[in-house]
N, C-alpha and C positions, 0 to 999 in steps of 0.2 A: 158423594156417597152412593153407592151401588139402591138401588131399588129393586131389583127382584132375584138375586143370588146374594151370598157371603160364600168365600171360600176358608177355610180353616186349615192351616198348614201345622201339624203336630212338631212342638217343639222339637223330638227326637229328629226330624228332620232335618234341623239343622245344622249337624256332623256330618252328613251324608254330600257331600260337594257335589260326586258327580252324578247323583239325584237331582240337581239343582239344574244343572246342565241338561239334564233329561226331560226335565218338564220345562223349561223353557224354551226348548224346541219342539216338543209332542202338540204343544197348546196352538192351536188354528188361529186365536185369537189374542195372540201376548199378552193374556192373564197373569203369568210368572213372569219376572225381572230378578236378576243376581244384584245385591245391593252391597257391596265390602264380600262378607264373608255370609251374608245371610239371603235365604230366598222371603219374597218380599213377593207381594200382590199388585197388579200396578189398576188401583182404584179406579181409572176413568174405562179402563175396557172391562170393567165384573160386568155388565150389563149386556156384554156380546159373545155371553158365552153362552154355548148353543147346548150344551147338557151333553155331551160327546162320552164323557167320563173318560177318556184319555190322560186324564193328570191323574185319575184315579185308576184305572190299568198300570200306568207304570210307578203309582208309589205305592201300590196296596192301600193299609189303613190310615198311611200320612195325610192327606190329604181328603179334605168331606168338603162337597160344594151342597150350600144347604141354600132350600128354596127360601126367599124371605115373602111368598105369596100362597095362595089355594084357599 
């Protein structure tokens, strides 16, 4: 489990395929994975994400990376 991010991907999101394709290559640290038909977090690198907001640039409001610290 992530210790100091959660990422929150808005279920609306998940119609959107080649959104899915978009963050999973935008992300510096392969946060996003395609999983079947749905985009999916991949739990062991939430920790290496550098606060870039780049998944957040290219979904708009789908996507909130929320601190779990301060």
């Amino acid at each position: 489990m992530a210790m100091f991010i959660r990422v929150d991907i808005d279920e609306a999101l998940q119609a959107e395929t080649a959104l899915h394709k978009r963050l999973v290559e935008v992300c510096p640290v392969d946060i996003f994975a395609v999983d079947g038909a749905r985009l999916v977090t991949v739990e062991k690198n939430l920790d290496e994400c550098t606060l870039c907001d780049l998944c957040i640039d290219a979904s708009g409001d789908k996507v909130k990376v929320v601190k779990l610290y301060e």
